[in-house]
N, C-alpha and C positions, 0 to 999 in steps of 0.2 A: 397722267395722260390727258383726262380731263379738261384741267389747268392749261395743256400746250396746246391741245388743239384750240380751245377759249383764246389764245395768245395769238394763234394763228391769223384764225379766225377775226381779230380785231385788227392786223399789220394787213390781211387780203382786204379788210374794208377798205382801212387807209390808202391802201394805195389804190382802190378803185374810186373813192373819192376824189382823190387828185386826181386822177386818169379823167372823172368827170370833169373838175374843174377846169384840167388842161383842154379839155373836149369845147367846154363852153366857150373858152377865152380865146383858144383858136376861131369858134365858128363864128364869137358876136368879132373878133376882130375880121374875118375875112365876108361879114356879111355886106350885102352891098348897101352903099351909102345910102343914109335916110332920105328921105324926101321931104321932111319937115321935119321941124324942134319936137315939134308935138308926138309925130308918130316915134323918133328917136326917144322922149322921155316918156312914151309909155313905154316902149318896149324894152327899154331900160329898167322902168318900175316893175311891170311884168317879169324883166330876169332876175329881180332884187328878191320878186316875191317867191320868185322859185328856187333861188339859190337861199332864202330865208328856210321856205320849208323846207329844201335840200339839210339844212343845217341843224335844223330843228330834228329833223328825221335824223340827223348823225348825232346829233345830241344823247338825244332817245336811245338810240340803237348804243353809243360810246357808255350812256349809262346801264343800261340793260346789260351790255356788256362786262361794264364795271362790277355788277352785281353778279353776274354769274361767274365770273373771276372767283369777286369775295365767296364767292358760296363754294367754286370750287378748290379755294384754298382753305375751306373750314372741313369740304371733305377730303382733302387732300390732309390735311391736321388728323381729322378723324382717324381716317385710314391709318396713318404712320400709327399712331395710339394703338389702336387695333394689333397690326402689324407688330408693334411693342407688345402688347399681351400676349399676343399668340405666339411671340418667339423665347417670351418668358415662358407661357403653360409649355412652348418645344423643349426648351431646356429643363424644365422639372421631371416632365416627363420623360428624356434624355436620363436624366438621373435617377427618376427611377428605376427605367430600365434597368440601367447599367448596375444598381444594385439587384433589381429581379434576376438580372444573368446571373450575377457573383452568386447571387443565394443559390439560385437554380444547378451553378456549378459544383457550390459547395455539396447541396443533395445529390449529385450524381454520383461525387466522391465517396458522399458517406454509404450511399446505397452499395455502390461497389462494395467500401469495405464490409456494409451488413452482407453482401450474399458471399464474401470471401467468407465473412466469421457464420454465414449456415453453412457452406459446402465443408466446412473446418468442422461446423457440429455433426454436419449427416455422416461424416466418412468416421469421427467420434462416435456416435452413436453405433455404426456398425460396426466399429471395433468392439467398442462394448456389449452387444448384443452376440456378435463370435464366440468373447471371452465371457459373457454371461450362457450361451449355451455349452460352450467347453466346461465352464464351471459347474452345470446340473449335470453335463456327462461324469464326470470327476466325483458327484455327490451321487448320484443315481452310483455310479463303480463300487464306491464306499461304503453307501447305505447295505450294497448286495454284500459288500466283504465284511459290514457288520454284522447285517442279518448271519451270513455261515461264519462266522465270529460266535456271535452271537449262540449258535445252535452246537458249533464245536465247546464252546464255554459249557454250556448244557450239557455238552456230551459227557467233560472231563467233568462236572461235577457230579455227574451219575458212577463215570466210573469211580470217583474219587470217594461218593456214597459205598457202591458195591466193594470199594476196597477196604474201604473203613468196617464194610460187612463183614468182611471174609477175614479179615486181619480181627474181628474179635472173634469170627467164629474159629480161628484158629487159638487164639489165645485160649479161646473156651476149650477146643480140644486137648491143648495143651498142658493144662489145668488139669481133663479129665486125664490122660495122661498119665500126668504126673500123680495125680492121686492114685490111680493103677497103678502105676512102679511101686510108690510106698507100698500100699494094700501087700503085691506083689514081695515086696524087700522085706515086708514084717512076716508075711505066709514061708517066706525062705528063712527066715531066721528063726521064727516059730520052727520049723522043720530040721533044723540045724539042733537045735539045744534038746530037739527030743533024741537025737541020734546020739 
């Protein structure tokens, strides 16, 4: 932008320079006739020196111009350069982005599946915690059916003592008994042979 207005800028001189020149050559041509060689070639000298420093000034100014030209195509260069870097760092960082999304997406995915595979563990866990409490109901039931297990065992082994008792105190009486019959079978037979 610079650069065109600079360009502009230098074609408005131009043509206002000419616009001068045509101004001067109209007016020294329609000025009125001299009155002497003398006043004619000064006033000729005098337009010489004014159209010299007219020139000299356009000189100046075409160089002046020329140089802010050059200056503004080195920053016109510059800028593009720039322009070039900054549309490299857009595109890098373009591409990083574009991997930050992908990653960014890939974690949402995986988060998904982490809180699918917790809500899989919680409702796991409370199944297990059901069948871990069913299962101390189960052991508390059994422990109670071992304990009266447990105390009926005790029972039948007392009886099984008190039977073991009675079954020799019987065998004892039986013994005595039977030792009484003989006693008894000899006292009869003794009584028999005296008769």
């Amino acid at each position: 932008m610079s650069g065109r207005k600079c360009c502009n800028f230098a074609v408005a001189l131009l043509a206002l320079w000419s616009m001068v020149s045509v101004v001067v050559v109209v007016v020294w041509g329609s000025w009125p006739p001299p009155r002497g060689l003398q006043s004619c070639l000064s006033r000729l000298q005098e337009t010489e020196e004014k159209m010299e420093g007219a020139r000299m000034v356009k000189e100046k100014e075409l160089v002046l111009m020329e140089k802010e030209v050059q200056q503004s195509r080195e920053n016109q260069s510059s800028l593009q350069q720039e322009i070039k870097l900054i549309l490299q760092s857009i595109r890098i960082i373009n591409s990083s982005l574009s991997l930050a999304l992908q990653e960014h997406a890939e974690l949402n995915q995986n988060l998904s599946a982490l809180e699918s595979e917790v809500t899989a563990s919680k409702r796991e866990r409370v199944r297990l915690d059901q069948e871990h409490t069913l299962n101390q109901d189960q052991i508390s039931a059994l422990q109670v059916n071992l304990s009266s297990e447990g105390h009926m065992l005790d029972a039948c082994v007392a009886l099984g003592d008190a039977a073991e008792s009675q079954q020799r105190a019987v065998e004892s009486q039986t013994r005595a008994c039977q030792s009484k019959a003989k006693y008894l079978q000899k006292q009869i037979e003794s009584c028999e042979l005296q008769e």
